[in-house]
MARBA-3410 file (N, C-alpha, C, O; in Angstrom, 1 decimal):
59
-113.4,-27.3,-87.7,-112.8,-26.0,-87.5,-113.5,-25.0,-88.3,-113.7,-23.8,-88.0 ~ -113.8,-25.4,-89.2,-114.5,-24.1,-90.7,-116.1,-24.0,-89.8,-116.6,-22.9,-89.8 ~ -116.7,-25.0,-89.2,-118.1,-24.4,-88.7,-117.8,-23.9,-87.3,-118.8,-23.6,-86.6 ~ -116.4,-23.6,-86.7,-116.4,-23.1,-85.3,-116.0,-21.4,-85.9,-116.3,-20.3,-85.5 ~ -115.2,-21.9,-87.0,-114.8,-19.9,-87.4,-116.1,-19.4,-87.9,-116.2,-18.2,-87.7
-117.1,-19.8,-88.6,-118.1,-19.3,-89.2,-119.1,-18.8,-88.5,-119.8,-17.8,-88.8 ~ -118.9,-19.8,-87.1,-119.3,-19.3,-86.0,-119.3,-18.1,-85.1,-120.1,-17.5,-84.4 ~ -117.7,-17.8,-85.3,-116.9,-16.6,-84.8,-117.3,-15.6,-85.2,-117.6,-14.7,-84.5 ~ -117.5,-15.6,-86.5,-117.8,-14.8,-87.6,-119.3,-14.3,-87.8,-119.5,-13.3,-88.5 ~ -120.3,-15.2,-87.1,-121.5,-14.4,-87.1,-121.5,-13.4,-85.9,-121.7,-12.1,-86.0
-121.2,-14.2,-84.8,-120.8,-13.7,-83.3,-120.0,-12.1,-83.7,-120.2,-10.9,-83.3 ~ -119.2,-12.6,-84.5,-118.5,-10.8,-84.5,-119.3,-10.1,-85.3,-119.4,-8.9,-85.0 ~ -120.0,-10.5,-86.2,-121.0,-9.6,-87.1,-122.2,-9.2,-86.4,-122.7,-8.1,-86.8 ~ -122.7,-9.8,-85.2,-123.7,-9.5,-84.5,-123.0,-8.5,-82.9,-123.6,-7.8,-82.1 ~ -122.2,-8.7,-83.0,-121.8,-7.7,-81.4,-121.6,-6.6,-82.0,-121.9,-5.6,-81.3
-121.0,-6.2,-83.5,-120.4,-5.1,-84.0,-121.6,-4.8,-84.7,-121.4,-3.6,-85.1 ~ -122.4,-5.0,-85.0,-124.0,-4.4,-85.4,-123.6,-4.7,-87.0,-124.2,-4.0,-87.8 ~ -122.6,-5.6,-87.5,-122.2,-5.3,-89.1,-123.9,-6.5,-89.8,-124.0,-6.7,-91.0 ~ -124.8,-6.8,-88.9,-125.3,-7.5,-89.2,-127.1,-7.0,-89.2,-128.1,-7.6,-89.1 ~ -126.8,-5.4,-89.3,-128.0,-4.9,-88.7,-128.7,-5.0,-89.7,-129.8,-5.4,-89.4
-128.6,-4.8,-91.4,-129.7,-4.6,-92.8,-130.3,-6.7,-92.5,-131.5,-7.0,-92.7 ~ -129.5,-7.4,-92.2,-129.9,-8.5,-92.5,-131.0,-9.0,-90.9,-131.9,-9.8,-90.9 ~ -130.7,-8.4,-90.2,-131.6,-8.5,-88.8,-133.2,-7.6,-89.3,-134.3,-8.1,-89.4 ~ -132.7,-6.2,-89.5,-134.0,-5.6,-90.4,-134.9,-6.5,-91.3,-136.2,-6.7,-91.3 ~ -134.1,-6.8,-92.0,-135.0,-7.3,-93.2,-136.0,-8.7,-92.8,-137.2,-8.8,-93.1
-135.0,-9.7,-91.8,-136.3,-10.6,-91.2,-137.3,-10.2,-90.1,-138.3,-10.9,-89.8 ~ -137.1,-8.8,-89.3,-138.0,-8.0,-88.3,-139.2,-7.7,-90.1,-140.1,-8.4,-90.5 ~ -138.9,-7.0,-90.4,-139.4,-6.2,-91.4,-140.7,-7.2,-92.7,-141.7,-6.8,-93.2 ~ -139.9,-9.0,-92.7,-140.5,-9.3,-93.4,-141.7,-10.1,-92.2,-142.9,-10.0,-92.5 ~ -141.2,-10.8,-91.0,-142.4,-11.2,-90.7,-143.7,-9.9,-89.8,-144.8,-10.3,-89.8
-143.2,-8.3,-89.1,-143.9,-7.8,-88.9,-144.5,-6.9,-89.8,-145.5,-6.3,-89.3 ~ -144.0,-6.6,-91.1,-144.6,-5.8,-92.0,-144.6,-6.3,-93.6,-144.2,-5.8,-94.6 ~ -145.1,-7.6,-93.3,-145.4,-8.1,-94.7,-145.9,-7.4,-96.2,-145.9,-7.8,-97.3 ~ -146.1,-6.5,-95.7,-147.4,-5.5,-96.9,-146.7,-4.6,-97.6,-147.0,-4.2,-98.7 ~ -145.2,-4.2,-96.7,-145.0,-3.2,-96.8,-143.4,-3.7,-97.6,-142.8,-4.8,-97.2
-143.0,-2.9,-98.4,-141.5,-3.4,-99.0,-140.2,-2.6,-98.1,-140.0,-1.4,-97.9 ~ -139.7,-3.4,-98.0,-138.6,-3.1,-97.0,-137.7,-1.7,-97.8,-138.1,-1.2,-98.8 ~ -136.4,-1.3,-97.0,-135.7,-0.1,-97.2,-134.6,-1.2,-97.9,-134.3,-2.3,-97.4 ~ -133.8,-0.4,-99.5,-132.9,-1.2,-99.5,-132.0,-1.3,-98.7,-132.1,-1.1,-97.5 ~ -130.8,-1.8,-99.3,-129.5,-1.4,-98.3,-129.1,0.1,-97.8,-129.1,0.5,-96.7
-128.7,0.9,-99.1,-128.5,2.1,-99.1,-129.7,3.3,-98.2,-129.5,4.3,-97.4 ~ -130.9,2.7,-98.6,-132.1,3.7,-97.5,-131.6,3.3,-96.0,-131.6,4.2,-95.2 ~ -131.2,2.3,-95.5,-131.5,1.4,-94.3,-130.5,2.0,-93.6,-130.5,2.2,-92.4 ~ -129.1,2.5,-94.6,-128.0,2.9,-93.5,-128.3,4.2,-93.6,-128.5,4.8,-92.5 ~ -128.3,5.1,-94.8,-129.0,6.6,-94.0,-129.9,6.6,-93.4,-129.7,7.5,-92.7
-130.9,6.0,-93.1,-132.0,6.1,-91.9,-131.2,5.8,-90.7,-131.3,6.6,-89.8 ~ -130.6,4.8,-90.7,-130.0,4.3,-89.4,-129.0,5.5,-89.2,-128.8,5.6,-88.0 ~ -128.3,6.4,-90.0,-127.2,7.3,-89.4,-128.2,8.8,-89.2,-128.1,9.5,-88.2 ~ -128.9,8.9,-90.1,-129.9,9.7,-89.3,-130.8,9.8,-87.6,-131.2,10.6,-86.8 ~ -130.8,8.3,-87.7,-131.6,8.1,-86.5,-130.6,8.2,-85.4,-130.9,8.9,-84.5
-129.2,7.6,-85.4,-128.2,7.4,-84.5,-127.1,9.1,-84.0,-126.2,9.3,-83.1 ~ -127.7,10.2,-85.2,-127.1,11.6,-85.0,-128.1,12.5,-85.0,-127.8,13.5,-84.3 ~ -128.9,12.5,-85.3,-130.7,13.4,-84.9,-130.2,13.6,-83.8,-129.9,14.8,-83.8 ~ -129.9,12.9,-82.5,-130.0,13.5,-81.0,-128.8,14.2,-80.7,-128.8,15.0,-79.7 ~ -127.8,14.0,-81.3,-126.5,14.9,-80.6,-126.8,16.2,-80.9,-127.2,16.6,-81.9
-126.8,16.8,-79.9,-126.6,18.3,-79.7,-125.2,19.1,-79.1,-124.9,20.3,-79.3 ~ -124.4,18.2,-78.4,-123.3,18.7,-78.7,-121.9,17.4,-78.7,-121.9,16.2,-78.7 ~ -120.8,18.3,-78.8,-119.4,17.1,-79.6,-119.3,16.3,-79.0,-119.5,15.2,-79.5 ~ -118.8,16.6,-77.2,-118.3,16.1,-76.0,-119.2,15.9,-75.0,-118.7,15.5,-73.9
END
């Protein structure tokens, strides 16, 4: 039962994007080895930057 909810629990972390700094960081460590990743805090203003940069309007 505890490895079928843990299960649930990645599944919901990954459809809700709650799992995006830890998806980055393994993109980030095997294609940009050289380079030091964004912490946590850089990674979500970049990402709310990047995700409101294009609205131009409300509706």
């Amino acid at each position: 039962m505890r490895a079928w909810l843990q299960q649930v629990r990645a599944w919901l972390r990954e459809v809700t994007g709650d799992d995006a700094y830890e998806r980055y960081l393994q993109h980030h460590h095997a294609q940009h080895p050289e380079q030091a990743p964004l912490d946590r805090q850089e990674f979500y203003l970049a990402e709310q930057q990047r995700k409101w940069s294009g609205v131009k309007r409300c509706c």
